[in-house]
BADREN-545694 format. One record per residue (C-alpha): x, y, z; residue in three letters. Coordinates in pm, 1 decimal. Layout:
% BADREN-545694
<px=X | py=Y | pz=Z | residu=Ala>;
...
***
This chain:
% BADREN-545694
<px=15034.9 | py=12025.6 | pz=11127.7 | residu=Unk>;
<px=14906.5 | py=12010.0 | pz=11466.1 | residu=Unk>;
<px=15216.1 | py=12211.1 | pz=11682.0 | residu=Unk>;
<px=15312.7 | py=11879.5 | pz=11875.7 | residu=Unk>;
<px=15594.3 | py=11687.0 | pz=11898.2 | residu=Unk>;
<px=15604.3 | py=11317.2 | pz=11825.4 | residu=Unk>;
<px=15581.8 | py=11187.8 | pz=12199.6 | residu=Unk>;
<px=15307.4 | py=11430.9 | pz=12288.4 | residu=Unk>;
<px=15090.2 | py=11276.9 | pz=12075.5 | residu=Unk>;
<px=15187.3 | py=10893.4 | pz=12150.5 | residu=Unk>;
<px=14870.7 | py=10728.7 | pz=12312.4 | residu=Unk>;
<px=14630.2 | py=10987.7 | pz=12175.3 | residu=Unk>;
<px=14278.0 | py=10905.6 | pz=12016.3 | residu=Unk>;
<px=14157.5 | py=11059.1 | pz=11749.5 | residu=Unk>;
<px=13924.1 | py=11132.8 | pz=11891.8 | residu=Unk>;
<px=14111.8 | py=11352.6 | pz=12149.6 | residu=Unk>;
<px=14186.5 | py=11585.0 | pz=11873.9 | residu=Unk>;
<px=13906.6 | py=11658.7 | pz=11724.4 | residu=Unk>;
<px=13740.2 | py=11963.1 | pz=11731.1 | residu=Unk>;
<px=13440.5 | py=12118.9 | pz=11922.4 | residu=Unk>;
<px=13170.4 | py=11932.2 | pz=11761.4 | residu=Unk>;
<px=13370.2 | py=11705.7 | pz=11561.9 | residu=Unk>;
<px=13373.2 | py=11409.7 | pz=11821.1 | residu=Unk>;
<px=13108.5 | py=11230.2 | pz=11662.6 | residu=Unk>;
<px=13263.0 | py=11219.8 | pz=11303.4 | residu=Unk>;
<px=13581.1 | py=11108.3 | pz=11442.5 | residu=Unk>;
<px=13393.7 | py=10847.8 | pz=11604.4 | residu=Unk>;
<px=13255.0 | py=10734.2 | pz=11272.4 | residu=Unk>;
<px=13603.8 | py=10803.5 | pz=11074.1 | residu=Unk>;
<px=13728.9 | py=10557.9 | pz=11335.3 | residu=Unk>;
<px=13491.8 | py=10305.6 | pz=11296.0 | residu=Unk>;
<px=13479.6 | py=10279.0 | pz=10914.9 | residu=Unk>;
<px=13876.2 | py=10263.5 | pz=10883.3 | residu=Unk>;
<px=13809.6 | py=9973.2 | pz=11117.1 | residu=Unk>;
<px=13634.6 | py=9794.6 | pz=10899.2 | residu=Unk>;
<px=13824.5 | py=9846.2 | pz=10609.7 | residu=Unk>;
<px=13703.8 | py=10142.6 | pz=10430.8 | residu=Unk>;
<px=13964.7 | py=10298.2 | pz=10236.9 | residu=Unk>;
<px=13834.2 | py=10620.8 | pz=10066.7 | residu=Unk>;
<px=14000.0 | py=10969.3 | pz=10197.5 | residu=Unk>;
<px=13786.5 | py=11159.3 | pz=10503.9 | residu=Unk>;
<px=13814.0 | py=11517.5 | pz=10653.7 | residu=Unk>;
<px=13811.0 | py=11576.9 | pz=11007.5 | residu=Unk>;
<px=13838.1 | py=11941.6 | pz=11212.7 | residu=Unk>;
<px=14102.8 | py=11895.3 | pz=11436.5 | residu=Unk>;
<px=14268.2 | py=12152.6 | pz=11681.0 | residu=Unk>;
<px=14624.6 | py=12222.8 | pz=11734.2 | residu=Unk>;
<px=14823.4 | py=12201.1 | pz=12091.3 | residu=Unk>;
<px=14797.7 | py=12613.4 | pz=12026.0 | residu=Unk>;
<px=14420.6 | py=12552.6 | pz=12010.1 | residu=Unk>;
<px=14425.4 | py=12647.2 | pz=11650.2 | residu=Unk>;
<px=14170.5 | py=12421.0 | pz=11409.2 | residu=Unk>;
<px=14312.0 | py=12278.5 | pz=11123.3 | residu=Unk>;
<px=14102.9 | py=12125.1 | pz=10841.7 | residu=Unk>;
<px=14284.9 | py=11763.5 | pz=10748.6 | residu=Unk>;
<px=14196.2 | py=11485.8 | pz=10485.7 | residu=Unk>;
<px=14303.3 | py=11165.1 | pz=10613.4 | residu=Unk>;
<px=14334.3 | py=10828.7 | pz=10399.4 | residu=Unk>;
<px=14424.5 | py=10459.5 | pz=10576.3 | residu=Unk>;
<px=14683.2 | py=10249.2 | pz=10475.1 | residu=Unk>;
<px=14699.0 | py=9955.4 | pz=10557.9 | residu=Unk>;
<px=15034.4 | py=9810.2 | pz=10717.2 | residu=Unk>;
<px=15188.6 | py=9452.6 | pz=10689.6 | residu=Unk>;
<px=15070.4 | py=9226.8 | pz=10962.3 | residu=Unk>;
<px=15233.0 | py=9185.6 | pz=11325.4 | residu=Unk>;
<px=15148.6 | py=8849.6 | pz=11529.2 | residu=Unk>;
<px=15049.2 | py=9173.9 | pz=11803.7 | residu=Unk>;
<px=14902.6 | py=9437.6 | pz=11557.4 | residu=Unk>;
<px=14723.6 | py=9174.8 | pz=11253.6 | residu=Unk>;
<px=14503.9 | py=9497.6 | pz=11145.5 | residu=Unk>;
<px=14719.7 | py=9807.2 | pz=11229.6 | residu=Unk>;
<px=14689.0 | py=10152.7 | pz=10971.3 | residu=Unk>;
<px=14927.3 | py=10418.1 | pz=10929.3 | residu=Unk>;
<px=14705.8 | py=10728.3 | pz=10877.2 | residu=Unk>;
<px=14803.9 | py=10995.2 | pz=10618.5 | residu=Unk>;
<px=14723.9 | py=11346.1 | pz=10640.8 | residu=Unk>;
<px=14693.7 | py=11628.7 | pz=10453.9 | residu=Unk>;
<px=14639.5 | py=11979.2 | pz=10480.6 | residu=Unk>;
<px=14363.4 | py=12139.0 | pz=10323.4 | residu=Unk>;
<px=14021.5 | py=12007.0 | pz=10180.1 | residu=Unk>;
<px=14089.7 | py=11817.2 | pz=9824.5 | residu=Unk>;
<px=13734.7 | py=11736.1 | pz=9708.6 | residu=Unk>;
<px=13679.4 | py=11334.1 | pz=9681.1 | residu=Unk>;
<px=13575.2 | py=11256.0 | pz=9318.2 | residu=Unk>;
<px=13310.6 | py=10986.3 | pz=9187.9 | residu=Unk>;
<px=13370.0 | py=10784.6 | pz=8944.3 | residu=Unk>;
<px=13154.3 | py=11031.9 | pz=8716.0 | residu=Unk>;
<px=13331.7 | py=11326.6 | pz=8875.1 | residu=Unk>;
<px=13078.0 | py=11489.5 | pz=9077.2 | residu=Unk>;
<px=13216.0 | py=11561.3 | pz=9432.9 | residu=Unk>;
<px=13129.0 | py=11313.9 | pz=9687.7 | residu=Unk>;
<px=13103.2 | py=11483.3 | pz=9998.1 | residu=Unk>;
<px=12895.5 | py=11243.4 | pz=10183.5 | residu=Unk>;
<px=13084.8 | py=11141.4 | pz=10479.3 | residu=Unk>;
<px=13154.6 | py=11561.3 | pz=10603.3 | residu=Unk>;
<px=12748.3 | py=11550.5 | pz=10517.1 | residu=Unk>;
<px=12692.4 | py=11211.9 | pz=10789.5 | residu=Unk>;
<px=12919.1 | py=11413.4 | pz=11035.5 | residu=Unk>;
<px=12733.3 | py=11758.7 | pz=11004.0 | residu=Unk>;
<px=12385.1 | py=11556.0 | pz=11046.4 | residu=Unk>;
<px=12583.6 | py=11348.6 | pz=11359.2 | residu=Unk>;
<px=12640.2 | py=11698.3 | pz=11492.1 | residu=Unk>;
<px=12317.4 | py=11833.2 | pz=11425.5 | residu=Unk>;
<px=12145.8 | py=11504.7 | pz=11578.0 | residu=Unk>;
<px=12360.5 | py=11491.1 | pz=11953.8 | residu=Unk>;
<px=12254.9 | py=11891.9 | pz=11968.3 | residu=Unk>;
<px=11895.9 | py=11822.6 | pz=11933.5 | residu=Unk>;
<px=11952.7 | py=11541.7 | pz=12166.6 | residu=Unk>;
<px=12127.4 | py=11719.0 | pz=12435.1 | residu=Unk>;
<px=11797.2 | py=12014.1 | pz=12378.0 | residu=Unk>;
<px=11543.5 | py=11715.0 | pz=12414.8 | residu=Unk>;
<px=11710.3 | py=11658.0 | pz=12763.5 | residu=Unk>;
<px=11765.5 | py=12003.5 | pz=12879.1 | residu=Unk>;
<px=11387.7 | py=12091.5 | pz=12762.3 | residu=Unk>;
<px=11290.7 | py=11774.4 | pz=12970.7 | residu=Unk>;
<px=11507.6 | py=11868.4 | pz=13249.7 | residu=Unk>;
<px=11396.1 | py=12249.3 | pz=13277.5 | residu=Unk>;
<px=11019.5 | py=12204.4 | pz=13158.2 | residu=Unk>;
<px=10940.1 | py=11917.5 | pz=13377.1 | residu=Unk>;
<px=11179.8 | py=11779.3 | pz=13679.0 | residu=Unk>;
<px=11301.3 | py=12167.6 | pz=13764.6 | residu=Unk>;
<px=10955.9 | py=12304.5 | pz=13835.4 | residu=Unk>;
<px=10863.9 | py=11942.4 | pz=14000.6 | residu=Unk>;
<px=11176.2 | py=11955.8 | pz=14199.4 | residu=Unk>;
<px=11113.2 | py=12330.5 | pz=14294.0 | residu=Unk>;
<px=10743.3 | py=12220.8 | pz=14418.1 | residu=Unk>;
<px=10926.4 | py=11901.3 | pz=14657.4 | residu=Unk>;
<px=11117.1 | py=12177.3 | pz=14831.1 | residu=Unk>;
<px=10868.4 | py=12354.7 | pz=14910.6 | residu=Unk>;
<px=10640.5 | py=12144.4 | pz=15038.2 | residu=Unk>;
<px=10942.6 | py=12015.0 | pz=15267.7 | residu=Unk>;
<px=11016.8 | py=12316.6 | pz=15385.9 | residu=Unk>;
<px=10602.3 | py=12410.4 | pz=15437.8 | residu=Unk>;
<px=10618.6 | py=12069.2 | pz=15608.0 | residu=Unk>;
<px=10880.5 | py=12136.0 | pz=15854.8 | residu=Unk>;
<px=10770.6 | py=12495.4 | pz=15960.2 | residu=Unk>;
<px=10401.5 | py=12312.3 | pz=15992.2 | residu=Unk>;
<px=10558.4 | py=12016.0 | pz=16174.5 | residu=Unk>;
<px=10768.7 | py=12275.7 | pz=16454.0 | residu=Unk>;
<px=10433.2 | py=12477.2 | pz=16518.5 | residu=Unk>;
<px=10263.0 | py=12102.9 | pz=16619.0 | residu=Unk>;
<px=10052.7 | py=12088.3 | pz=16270.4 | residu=Unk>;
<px=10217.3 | py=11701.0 | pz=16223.5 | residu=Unk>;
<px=9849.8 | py=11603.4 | pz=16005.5 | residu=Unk>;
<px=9935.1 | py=11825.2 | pz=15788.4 | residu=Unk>;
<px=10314.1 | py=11811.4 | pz=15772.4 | residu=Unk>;
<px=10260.4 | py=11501.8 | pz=15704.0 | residu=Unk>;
<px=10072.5 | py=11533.2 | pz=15430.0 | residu=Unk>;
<px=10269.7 | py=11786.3 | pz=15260.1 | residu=Unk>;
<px=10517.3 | py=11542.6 | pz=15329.6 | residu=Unk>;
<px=10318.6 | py=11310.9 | pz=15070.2 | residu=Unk>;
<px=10269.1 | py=11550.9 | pz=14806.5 | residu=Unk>;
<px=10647.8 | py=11619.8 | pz=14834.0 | residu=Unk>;
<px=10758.5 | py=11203.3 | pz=14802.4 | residu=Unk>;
<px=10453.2 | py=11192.2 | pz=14517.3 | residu=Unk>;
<px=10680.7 | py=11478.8 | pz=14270.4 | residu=Unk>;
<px=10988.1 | py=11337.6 | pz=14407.2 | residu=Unk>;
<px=10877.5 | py=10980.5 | pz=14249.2 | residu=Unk>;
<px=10778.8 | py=11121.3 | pz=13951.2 | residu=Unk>;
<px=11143.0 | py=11276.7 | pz=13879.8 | residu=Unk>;
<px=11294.7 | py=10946.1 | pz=13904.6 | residu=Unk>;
<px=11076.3 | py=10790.3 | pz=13730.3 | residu=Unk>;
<px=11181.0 | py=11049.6 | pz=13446.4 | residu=Unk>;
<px=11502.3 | py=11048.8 | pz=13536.9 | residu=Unk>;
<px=11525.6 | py=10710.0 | pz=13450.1 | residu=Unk>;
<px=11307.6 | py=10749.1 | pz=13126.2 | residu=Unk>;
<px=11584.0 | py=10978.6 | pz=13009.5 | residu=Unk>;
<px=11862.5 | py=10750.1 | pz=13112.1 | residu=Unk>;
<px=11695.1 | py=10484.3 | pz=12926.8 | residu=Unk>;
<px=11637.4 | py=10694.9 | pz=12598.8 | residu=Unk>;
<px=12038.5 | py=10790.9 | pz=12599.4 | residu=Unk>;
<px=12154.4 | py=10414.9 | pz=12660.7 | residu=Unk>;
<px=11944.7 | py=10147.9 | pz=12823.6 | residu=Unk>;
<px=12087.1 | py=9947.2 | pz=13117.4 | residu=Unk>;
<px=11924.1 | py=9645.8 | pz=12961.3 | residu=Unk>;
<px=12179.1 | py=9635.5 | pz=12654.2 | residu=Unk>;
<px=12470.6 | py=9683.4 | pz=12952.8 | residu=Unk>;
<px=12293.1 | py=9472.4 | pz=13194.0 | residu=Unk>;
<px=12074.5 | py=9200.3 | pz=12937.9 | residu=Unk>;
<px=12269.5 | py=9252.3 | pz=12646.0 | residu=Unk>;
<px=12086.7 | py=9342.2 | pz=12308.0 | residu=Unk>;
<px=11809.3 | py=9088.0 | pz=12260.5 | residu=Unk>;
<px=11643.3 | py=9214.9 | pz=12577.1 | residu=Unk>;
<px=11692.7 | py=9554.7 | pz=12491.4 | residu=Unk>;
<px=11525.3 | py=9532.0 | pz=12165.6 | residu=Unk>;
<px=11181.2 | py=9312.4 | pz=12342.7 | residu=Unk>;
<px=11177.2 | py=9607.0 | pz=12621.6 | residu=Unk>;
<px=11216.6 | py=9859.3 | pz=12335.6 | residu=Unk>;
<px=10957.9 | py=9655.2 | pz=12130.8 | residu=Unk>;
<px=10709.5 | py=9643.5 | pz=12431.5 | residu=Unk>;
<px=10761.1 | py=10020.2 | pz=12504.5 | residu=Unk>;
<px=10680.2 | py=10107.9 | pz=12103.9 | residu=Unk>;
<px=10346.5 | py=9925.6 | pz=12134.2 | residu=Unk>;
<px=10211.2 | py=10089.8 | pz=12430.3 | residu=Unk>;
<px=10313.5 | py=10427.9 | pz=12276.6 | residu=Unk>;
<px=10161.8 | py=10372.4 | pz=11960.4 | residu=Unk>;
<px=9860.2 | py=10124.5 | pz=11987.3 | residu=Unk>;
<px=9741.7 | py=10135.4 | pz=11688.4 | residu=Unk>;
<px=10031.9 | py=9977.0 | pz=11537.1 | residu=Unk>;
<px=9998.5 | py=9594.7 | pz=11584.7 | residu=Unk>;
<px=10449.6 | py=9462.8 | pz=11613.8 | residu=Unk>;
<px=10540.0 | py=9137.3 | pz=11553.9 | residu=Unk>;
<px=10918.4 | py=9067.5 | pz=11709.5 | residu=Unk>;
<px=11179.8 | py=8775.4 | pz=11568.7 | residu=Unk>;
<px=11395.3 | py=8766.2 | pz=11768.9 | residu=Unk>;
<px=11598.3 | py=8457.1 | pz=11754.7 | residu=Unk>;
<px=11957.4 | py=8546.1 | pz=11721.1 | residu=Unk>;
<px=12205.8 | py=8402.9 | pz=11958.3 | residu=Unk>;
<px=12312.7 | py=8712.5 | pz=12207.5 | residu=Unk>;
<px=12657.9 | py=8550.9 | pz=12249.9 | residu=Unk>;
<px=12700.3 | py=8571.0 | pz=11842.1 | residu=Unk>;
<px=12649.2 | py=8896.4 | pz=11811.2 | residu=Unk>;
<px=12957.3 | py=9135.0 | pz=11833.7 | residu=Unk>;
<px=13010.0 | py=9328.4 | pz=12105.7 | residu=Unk>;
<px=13115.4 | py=9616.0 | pz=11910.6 | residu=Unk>;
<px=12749.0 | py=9580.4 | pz=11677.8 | residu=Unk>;
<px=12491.1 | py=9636.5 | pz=11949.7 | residu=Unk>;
<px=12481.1 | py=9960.2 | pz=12041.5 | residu=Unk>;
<px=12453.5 | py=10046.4 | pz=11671.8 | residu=Unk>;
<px=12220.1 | py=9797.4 | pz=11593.7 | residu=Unk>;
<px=12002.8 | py=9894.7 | pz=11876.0 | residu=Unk>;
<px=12040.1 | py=10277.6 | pz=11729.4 | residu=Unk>;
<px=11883.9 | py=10163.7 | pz=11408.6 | residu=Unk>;
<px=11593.7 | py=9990.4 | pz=11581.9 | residu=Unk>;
<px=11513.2 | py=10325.2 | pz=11769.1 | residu=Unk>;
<px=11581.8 | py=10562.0 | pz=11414.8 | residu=Unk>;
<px=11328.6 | py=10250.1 | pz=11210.3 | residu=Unk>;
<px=11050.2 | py=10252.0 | pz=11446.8 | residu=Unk>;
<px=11076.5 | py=10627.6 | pz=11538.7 | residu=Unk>;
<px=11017.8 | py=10670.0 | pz=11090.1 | residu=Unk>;
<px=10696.2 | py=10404.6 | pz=11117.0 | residu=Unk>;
<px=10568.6 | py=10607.5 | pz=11410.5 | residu=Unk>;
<px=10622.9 | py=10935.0 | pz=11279.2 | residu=Unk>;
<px=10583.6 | py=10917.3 | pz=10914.5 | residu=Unk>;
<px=10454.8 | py=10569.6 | pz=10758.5 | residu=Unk>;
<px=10101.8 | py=10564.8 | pz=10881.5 | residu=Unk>;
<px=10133.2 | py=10179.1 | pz=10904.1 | residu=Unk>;
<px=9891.4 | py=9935.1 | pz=11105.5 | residu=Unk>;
<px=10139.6 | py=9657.1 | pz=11127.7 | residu=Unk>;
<px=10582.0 | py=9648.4 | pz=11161.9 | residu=Unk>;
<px=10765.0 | py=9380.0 | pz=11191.8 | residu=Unk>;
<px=11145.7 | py=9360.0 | pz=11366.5 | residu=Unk>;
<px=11371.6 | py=9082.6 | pz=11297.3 | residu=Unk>;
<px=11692.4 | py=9000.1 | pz=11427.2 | residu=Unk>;
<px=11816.6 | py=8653.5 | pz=11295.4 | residu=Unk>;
<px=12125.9 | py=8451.9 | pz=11241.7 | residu=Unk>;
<px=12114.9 | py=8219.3 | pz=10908.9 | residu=Unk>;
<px=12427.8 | py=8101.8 | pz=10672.6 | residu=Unk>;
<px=12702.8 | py=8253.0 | pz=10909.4 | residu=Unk>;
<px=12496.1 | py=8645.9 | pz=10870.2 | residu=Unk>;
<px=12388.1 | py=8850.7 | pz=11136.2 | residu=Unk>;
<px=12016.7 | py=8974.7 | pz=10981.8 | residu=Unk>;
<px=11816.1 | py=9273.0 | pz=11098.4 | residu=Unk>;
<px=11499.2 | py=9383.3 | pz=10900.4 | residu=Unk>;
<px=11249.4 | py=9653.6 | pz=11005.9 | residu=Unk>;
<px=10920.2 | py=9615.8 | pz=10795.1 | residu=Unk>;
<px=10612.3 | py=9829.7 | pz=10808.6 | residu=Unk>;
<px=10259.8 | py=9814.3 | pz=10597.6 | residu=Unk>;
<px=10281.5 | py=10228.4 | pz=10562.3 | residu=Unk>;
<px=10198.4 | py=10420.1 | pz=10234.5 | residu=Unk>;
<px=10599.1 | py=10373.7 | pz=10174.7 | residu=Unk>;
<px=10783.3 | py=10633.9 | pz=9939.0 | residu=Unk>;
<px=11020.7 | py=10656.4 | pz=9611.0 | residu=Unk>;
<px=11348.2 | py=10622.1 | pz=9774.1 | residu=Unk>;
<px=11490.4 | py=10764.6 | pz=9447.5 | residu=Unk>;
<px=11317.7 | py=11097.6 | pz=9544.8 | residu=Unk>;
<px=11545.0 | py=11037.2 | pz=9865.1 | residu=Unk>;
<px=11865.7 | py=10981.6 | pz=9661.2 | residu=Unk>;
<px=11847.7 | py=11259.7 | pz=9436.5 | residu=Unk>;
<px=11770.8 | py=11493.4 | pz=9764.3 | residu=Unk>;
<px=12158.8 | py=11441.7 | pz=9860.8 | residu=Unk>;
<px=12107.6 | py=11533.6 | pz=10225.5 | residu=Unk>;
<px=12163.2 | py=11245.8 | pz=10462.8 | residu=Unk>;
<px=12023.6 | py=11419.4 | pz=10734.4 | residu=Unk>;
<px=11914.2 | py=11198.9 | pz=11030.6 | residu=Unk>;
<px=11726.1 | py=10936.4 | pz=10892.0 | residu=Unk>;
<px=11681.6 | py=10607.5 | pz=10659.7 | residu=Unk>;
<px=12036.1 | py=10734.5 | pz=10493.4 | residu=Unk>;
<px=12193.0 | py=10769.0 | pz=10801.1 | residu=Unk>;
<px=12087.4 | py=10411.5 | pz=10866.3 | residu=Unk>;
<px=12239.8 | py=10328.6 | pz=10572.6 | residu=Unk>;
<px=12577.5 | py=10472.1 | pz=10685.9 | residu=Unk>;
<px=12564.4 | py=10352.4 | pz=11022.5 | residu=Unk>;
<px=12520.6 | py=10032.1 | pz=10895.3 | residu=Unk>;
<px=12804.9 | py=10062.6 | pz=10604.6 | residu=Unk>;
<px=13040.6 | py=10182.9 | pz=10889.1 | residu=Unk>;
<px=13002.9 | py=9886.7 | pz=11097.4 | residu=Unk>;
<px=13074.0 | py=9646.9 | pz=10800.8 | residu=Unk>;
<px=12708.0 | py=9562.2 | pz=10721.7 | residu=Unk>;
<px=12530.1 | py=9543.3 | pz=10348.3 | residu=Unk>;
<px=12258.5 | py=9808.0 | pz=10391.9 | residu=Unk>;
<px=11922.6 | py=9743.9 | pz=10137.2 | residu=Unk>;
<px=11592.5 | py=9961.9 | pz=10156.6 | residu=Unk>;
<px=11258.2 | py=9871.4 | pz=9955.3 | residu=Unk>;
<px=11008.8 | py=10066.0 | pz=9949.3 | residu=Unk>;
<px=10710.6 | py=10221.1 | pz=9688.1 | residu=Unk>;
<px=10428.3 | py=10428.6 | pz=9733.1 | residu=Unk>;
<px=10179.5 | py=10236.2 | pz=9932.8 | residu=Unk>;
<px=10352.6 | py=9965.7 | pz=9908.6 | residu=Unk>;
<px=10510.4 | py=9985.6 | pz=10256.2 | residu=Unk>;
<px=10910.7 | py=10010.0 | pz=10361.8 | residu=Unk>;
<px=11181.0 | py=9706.5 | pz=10457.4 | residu=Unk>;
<px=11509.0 | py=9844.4 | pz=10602.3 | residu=Unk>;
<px=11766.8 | py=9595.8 | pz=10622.4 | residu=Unk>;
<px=12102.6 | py=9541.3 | pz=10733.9 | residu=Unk>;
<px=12337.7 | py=9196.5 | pz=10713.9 | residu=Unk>;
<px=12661.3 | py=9114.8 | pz=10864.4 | residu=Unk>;
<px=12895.9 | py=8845.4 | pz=10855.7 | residu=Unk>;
<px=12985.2 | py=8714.6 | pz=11148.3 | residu=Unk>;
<px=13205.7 | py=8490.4 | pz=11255.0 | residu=Unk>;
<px=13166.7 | py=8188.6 | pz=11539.2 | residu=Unk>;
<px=13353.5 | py=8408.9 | pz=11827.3 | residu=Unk>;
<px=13145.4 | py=8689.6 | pz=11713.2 | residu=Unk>;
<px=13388.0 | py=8924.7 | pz=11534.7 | residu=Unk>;
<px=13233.6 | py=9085.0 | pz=11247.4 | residu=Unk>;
<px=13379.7 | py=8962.2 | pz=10956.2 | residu=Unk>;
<px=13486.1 | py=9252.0 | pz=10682.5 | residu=Unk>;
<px=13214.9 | py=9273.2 | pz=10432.6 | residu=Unk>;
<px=13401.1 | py=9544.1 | pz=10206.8 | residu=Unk>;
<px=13171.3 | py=9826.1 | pz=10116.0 | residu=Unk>;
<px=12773.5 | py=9854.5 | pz=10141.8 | residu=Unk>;
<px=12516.1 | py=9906.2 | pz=9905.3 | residu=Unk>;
<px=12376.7 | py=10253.8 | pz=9963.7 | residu=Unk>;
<px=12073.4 | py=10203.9 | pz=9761.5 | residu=Unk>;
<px=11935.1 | py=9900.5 | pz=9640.3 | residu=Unk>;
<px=11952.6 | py=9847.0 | pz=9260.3 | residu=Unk>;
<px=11606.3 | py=9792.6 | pz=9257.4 | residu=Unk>;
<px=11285.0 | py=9908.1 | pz=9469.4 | residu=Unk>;
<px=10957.6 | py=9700.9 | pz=9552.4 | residu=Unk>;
<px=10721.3 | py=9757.5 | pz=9819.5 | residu=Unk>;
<px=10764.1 | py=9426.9 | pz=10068.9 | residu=Unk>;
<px=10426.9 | py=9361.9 | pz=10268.3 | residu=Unk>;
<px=10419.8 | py=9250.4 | pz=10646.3 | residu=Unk>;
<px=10473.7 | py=8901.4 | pz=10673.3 | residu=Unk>;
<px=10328.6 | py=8663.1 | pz=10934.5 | residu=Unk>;
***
C-alpha cells in the first residue's frame, strides 16, 4: 500500500509514517491499541513515493511470547469503511479526537510564535542596541553611561529568560522530568492561584509518585492543565478542588469546581470533541482509565478519571471507558 518493501519498513514507528499533521493521531492510535482497544482506526499515512494513502487499521492480538507477552499484528486496509454503532449511526469519533489533536498543537505552536515575535523579538532587538549604543559610548570615554545602557540591556535580557523559561514550562515542565508528577501538579497548583486569586484551590495530593506509571504522567498532568484552564475560563467558580489519590489498588484523579456547571447532555448531542472536557474523556480512555463527568446547571462540575494500577506501577487494562456518565448531578466542593 505504502511502495516499500518488507525490510524497509522493519524498525519503523508508526508514527514515522504518518502524514503531515497526522503525528499526533498516530500517537493516540498507538496508545489506545496499547491498552487494549480493539475497534478499527484511520490514519493518513504517506508512501516511500511521498504519496498519502488513507488506511483503516484494526489490532489483533497475537499469542503470547515469554519476549513479546502483548505483541499485535496490525491489519490494514485501503480506503475509509465507516465504523458503525451499535444503532448504526457512523462513529467517527476517533478521526474527530485527531482533527481537534491537530487543531490544538497548531494553536499551540501560534501561542509560542505570537509570544516569541510579540514579546522576546522586539525585547531582544532593544538588548542589541543598547550593547552596541554602549560600546560606541564606552570607546568615545562615556563609561557612566555605557554602563548604564549596559543595565538596561542585562534588565530585557533577564526578562527573555525569564519567558523563555515560562514557555518551556507551559510545553513540558522540568519538574515532572526532574520531580516527577506530584511536584509538578503543587507548582502547577501554586501557579493557578496566583493567576486567578479569586479562586480559593484546595490540593490532595497523596498518591505515592513511585506508584504511578511512568507512561500516565504526562497525560495526567495534561488533564490537570485542560481542568483548571475550563474553571478559569468558563465556570465562574470561587472554590476547585484537585485530587490525586491511591485507594483499593486505583490510581484516582478528580478536578472539582463550585461554578454554575452545565448539561453535559447539551455537550453529547453537540458531537464535536473539540479540545476540551471530551477530549479529557479520550485522553483518559486511551490511557486505560474509566472517565466520569457530573455536572448541572449551578450545580458545579467533577471530572474524574481512575486507573488500575498495579504494585510495580504498570497500568493494569481496564477495557473500555465510560464516555459519559449514565447519570448527571452537580457535586459541591468538599472540605
Amino acid at each position: 500500500m505504502l511502495g516499500y518493501e518488507p525490510a524497509a519498513l522493519t524498525g519503523r514507528l508508526l508514527i514515522d509514517l504518518a502524514a503531515p499533521g497526522w503525528r499526533d493521531a498516530a500517537e493516540v492510535a498507538v496508545a489506545r491499541v496499547r491498552y487494549g482497544a480493539t475497534e478499527n482506526f484511520v490514519l493518513m499515512l504517506r508512501g516511500r513515493s511521498g504519496r498519502l494513502n488513507l488506511i483503516e487499521m484494526v489490532a489483533r492480538p497475537t499469542a503470547a511470547l515469554p519476549d513479546r507477552p502483548d505483541g499485535f499484528v496490525l491489519q490494514w486496509a485501503s480506503g475509509r469503511p465507516h465504523r458503525q454503532r451499535a444503532g448504526g449511526a457512523v462513529e467517527p469519533q476517533l478521526d474527530r479526537l485527531a482533527i481537534s489533536l491537530i487543531r490544538r498543537r497548531e494553536g499551540e505552536r501560534l501561542n509560542v510564535a505570537k509570544r516569541l515575535h510579540d514579546d522576546l523579538a522586539p525585547t531582544l532587538a532593544m538588548a542589541k542596541y543598547l550593547v552596541e549604543d554602549a560600546a560606541q559610548r564606552g570607546g568615545r570615554g562615556d563609561r557612566g553611561d555605557a554602563c548604564e545602557l549596559l543595565g538596561q540591556a542585562a534588565a530585557g535580557l533577564r526578562h527573555v529568560v525569564a519567558e523563555l523559561r515560562n514557555i518551556s514550562n507551559a510545553l513540558r515542565p522540568r519538574l515532572l522530568d526532574d520531580l516527577g508528577l506530584l511536584p509538578a501538579l503543587e507548582w502547577y497548583g501554586r501557579g493557578f492561584q496566583e493567576a486567578h486569586p479569586a479562586v480559593s484551590m484546595e490540593r490532595v495530593l497523596t498518591a505515592t509518585e513511585e506508584n504511578i506509571p511512568d507512561v500516565l504522567k504526562v497525560d495526567i498532568f495534561r488533564i490537570v492543565q485542560d481542568a483548571l484552564g475550563n474553571v478559569a475560563g468558563h465556570s465562574l467558580a470561587t472554590e476547585v478542588r484537585l485530587s490525586l489519590v491511591e485507594q483499593d489498588g486505583e490510581l484516582r484523579l478528580a478536578i472539582e469546581d463550585n461554578g454554575k456547571g452545565f448539561d453535559p447532555a447539551l455537550l453529547r448531542q453537540s458531537g464535536d470533541p473539540g479540545v476540551g472536557l471530551p477530549s479529557i474523556g479520550k485522553r483518559i480512555g486511551a490511557t486505560g482509565g474509566r472517565f466520569t463527568l457530573e455536572s448541572g446547571p449551578q450545580c458545579g462540575t467533577r471530572i474524574a478519571g481512575v486507573w488500575t494500577i498495579e504494585p510495580a506501577g504498570l497500568p493494569a487494562k481496564n477495557g473500555d471507558a465510560s464516555y459519559y456518565p449514565k447519570s448527571v448531578g452537580g457535586l459541591p466542593i468538599r472540605h
